[in-house]
C-alpha positions as MATLAB code, in Angstrom:
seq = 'XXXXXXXXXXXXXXXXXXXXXXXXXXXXXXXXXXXXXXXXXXXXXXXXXXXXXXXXXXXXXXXXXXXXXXXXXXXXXXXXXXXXXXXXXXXXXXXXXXXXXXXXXXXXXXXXXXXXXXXXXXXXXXXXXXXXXXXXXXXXXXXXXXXXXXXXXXXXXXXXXXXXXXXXXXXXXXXXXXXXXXXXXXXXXXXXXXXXXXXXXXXXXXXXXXXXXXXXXXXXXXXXXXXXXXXXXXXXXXXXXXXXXXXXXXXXXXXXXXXXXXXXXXXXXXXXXXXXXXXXXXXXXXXXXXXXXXXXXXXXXXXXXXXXXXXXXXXXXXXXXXXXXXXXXXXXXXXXXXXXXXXXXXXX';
ca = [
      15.974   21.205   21.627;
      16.953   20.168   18.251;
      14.459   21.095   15.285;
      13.146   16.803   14.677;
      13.647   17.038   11.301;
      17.579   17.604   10.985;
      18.040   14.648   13.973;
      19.890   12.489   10.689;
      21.309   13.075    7.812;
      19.742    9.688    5.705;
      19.652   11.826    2.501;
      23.024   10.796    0.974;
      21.771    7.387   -0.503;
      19.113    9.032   -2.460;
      22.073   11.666   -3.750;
      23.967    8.544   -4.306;
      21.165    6.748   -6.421;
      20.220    9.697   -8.527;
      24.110   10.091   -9.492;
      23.945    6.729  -10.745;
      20.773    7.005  -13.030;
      21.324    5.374  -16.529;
      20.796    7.152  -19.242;
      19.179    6.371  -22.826;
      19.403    3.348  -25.467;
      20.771    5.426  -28.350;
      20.882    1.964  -30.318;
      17.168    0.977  -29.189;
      16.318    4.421  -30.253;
      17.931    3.812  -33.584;
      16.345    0.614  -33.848;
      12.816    2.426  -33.736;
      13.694    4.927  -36.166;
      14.485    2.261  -38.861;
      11.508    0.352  -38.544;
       9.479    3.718  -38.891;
      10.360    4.229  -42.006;
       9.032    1.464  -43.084;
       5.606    1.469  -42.154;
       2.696    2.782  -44.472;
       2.312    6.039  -43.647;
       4.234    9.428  -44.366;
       7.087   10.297  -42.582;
       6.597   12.098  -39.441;
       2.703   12.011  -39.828;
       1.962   10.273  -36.404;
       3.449   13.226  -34.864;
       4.077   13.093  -31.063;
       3.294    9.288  -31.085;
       6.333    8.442  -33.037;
       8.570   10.668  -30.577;
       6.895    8.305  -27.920;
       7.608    4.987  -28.873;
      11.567    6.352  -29.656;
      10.861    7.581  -25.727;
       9.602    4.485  -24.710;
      12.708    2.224  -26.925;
      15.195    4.899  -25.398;
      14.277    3.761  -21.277;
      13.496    0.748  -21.593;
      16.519   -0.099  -23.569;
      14.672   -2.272  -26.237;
      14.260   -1.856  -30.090;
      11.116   -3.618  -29.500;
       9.735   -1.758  -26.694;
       6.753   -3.380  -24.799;
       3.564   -2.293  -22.740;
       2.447   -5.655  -21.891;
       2.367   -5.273  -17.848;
       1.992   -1.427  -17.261;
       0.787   -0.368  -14.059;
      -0.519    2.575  -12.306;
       0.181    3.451   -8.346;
      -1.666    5.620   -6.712;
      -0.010    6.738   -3.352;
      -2.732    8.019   -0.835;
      -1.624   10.074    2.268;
      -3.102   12.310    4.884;
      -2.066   16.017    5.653;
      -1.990   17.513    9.261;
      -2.374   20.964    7.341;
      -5.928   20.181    6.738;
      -6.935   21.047    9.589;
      -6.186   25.005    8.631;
      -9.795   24.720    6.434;
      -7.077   24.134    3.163;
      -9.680   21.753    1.313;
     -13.488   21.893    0.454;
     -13.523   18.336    1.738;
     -12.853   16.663    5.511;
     -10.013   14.322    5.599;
     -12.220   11.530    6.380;
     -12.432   11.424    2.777;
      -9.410    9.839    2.572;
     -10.599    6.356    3.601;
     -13.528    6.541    2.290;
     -12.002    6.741   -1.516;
      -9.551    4.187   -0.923;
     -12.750    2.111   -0.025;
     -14.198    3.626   -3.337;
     -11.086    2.384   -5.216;
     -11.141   -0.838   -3.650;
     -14.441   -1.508   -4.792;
     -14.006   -0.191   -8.094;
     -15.951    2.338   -8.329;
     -13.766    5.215   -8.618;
     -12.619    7.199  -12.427;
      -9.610    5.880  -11.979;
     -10.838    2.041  -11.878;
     -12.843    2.777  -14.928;
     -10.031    4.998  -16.960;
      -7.674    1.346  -15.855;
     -10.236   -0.691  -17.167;
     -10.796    0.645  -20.682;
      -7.463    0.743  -21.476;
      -6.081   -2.370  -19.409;
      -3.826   -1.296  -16.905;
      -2.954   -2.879  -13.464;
      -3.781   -0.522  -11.039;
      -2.445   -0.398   -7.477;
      -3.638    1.707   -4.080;
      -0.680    2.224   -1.687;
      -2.193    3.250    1.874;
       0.579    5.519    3.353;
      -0.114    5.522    6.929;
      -3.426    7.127    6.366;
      -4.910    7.524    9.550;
      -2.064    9.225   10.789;
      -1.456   12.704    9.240;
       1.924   14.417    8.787;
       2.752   17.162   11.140;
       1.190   20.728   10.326;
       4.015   22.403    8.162;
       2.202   25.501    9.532;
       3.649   24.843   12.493;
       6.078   21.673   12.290;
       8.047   19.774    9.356;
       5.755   17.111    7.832;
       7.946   14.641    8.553;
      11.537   14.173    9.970;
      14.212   13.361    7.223;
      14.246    9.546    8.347;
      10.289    9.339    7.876;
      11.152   10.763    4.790;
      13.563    8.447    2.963;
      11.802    5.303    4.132;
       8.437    6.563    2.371;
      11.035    7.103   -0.154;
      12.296    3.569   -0.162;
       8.510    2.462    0.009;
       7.810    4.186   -2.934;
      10.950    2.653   -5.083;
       9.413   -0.759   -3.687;
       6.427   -0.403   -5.188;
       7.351   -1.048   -8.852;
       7.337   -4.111   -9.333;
       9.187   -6.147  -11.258;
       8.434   -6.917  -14.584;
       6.453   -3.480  -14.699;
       7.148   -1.796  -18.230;
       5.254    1.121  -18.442;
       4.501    3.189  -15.028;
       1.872    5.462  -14.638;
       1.747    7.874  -10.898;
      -0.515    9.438   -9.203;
      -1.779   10.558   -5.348;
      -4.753   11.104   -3.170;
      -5.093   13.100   -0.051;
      -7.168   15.875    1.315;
      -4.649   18.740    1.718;
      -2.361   17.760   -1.107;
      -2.251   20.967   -3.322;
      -1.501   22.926   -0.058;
       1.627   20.882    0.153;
       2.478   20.781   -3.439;
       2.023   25.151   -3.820;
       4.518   25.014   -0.573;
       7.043   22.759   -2.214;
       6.846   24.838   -5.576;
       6.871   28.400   -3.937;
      10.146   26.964   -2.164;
      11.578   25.433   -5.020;
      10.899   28.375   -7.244;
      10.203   31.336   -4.906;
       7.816   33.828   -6.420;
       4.782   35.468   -4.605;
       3.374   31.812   -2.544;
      -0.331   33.216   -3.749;
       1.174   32.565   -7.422;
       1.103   28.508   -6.667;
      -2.007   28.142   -4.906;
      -4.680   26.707   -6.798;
      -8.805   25.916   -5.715;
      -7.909   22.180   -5.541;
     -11.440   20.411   -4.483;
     -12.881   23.310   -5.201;
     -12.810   25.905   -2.170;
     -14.223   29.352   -2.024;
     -12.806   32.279   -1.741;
     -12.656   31.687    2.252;
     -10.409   28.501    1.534;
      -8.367   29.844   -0.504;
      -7.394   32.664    1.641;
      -6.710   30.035    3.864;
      -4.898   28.070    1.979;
      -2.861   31.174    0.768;
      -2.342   31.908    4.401;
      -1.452   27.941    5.500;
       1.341   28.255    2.658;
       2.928   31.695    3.276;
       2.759   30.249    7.305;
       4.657   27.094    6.324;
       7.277   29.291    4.365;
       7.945   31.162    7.273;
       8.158   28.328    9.611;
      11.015   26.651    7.966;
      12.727   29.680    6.370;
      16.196   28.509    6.039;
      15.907   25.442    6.026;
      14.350   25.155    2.190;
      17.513   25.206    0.045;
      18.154   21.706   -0.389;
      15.044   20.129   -2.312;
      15.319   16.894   -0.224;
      15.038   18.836    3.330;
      11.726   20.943    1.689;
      10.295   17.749    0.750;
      10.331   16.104    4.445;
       9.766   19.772    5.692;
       6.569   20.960    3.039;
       5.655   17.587    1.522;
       3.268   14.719    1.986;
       3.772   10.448    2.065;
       2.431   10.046   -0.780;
       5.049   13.051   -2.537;
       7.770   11.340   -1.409;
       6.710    7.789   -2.419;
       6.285    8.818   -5.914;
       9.431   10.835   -6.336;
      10.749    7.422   -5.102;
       8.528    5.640   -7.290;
      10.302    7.696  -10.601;
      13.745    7.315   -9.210;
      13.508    3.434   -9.172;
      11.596    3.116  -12.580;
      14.513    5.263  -13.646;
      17.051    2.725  -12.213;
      15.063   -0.337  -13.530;
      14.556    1.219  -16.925;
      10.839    1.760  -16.582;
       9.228    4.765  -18.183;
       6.963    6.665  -16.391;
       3.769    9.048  -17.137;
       3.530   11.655  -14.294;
       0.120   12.998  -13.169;
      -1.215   16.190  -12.227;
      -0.104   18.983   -9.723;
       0.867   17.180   -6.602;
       2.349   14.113   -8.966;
       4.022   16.862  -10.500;
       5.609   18.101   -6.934;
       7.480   14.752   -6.342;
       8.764   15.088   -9.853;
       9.865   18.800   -9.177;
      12.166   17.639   -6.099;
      13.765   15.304   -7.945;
      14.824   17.563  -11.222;
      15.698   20.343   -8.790;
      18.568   17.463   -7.407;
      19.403   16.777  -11.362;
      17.758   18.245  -14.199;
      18.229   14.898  -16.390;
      16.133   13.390  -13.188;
      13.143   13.494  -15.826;
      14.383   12.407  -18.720;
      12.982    8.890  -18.520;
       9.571   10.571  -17.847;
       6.494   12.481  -19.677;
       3.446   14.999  -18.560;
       0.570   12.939  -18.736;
      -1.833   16.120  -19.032;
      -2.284   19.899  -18.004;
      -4.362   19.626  -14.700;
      -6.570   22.838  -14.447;
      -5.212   23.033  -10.675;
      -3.325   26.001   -9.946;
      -0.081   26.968  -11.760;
       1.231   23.401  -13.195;
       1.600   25.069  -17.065;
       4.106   26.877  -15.152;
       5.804   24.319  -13.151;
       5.731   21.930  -16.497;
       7.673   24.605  -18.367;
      10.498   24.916  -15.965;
      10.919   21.038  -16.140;
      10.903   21.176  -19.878;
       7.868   18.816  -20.020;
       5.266   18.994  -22.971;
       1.774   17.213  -21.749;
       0.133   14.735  -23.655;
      -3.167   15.683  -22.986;
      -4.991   18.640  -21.921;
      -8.728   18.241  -20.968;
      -9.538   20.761  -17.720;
      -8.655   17.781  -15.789;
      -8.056   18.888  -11.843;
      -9.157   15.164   -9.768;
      -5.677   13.178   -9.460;
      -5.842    9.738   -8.567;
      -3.685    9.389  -11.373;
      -6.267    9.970  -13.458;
      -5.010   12.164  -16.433;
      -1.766    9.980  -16.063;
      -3.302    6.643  -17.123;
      -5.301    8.196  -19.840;
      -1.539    9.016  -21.291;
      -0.841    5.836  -21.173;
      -3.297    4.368  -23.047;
      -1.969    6.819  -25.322;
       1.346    5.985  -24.850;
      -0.450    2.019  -25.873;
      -2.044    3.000  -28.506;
       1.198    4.491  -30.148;
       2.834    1.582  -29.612;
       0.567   -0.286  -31.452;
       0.482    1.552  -34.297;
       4.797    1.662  -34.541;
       4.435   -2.483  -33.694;
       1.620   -3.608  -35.363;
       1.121   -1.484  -39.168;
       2.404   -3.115  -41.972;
       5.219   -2.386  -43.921;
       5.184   -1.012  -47.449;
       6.926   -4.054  -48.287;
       4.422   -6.131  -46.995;
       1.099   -4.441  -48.077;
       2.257   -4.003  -51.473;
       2.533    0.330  -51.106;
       5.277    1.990  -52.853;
       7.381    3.633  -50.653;
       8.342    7.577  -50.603;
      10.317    8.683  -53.788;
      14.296    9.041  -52.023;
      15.772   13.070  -51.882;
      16.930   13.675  -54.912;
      13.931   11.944  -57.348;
      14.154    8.600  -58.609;
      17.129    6.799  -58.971;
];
């Protein structure tokens, strides 16, 4: 019988669509630059938030660029490797924080709030959990692309700023898998505490990993095939999710580890995959330093952060806003009267 997760061969559209990703405004970048050096302040002296708004100028393709309707998704799926004991928590959790979200009431409502963002919960078949990659692919490569394609749906249009992040008891386990196989390495060096298990879990986790590896040994070297193989819904709807703000000319803040993972897959098909995108923080789960140095990704924000739900990623975008602000909304030195820097060279 005929392993059910090489029963089609779908993949070529998403090759197709990453080789025709646009690439950046030079002109809107240009634009920025100019209108920098004109504001009251020193060159340079806004540091990293003057490289942002030139990032944000540069995808979006404006010389004004805009946050006026930026959104965060969070993608929620559910992991048929929990049930190896991989997470301090039951999988009925699941449901019951996309209830929490609903209502409001969870960080990431209140991190949305404060810094006005629309915020979206995308429930990925949640009730019905992947296959074990211990002992099966997650899903077959058709499951795969249309979670894809569900994830490039979900930004909508008119979205100028996107923000991703995940939910889903199991996750990390999945995201260590798709690193260890996009990166080899000892599979112990990837696995993180995620929720917060003890020793006991993460021996088991350790073990779910290195038993996943094995299962689909040989089957790993294309990044697409490890993702339906290793991954998780919600994985693949946010690498689809970056590959469509990439083709609408939407820039995107990536979250923590498993956010991360999607984004991984993706730069391991084309390393300019990323270009449109930045680290939203350092999540204290597991070995994402690591992984953010081999995409060439600085974070914005490093605070011990380990929860997801897109959590660290929307507090770099308010960041991201705030930048904005200052490049769109400080006065000139022509218009509050402040003489400008003296030119190289002295005075005329």
């Amino acid at each position: 019988m005929p392993d059910p997760v090489s029963d089609s061969a779908p993949f070529a559209d998403i090759r197709r669509l990453v080789a025709t990703m646009p690439g950046p405004d030079e002109a809107a970048v240009a634009a920025v630059a100019a209108r920098d050096a004109t504001l009251t302040k020193p060159a340079g002296s806004l540091g990293r938030l003057e490289t942002l708004v030139a990032w944000l100028a540069a995808w979006q393709g404006k010389p004004a660029p805009s946050l006026d309707r930026p959104l965060v998704c969070v993608f929620a799926g559910s992991h048929g490797v929990a049930a190896q004991g991989v997470s301090a928590y039951p999988a009925a959790v699941n449901r019951q924080m996309l209830d929490t979200f609903a209502a409001g009431g969870g960080a990431i409502n209140q991190i949305c709030a404060a810094y006005g963002l629309g915020f979206k919960v995308f429930d990925l078949a949640l009730d019905v959990p992947t296959g074990d990659i211990t002992r099966e692919p997650a899903m077959t490569e058709k499951a795969c692309v249309a979670t894809m394609a569900f994830g490039m749906e979900a930004v909508a249009a008119g979205t100028d700023g996107l923000a991703i992040g995940e939910m889903g008891i199991g996750n990390t386990t999945v995201a260590a898998a798709l690193y260890a196989a996009l990166y080899g390495g000892e599979p112990r060096s990837w696995v993180g505490r995620g929720t917060g298990v003890d020793d006991a879990g993460h021996a088991r986790k350790v073990a779910a990993v290195e038993a996943a590896l094995a299962r689909h040994a040989g089957h790993l070297g294309d990044p697409l095939e490890a993702l339906a193989r290793l991954g998780g819904r919600e994985v693949a709807a946010m690498a689809g999710a970056i590959l469509a703000a990439r083709l609408q000319r939407v820039p995107v803040v990536i979250d923590g580890y498993v956010a991360t993972a999607a984004a991984a897959v993706l730069h391991a098909l084309d390393p300019a995959a990323l270009d449109h995108c930045v680290a939203g923080h350092l999540s204290a789960e597991g070995a994402h330093g690591a992984v953010l140095e081999r995409l060439g990704l600085v974070p914005l924000l490093s605070l011990g952060m380990r929860l997801g739900e897109g959590t660290g990623a929307a507090l770099a975008l308010g960041l991201v806003k705030a930048a904005l602000a200052c490049h769109r909304d400080m006065a000139t030195f022509a218009q509050a009267g402040v003489s400008g820097a003296t030119p190289p060279g002295g005075p005329a």
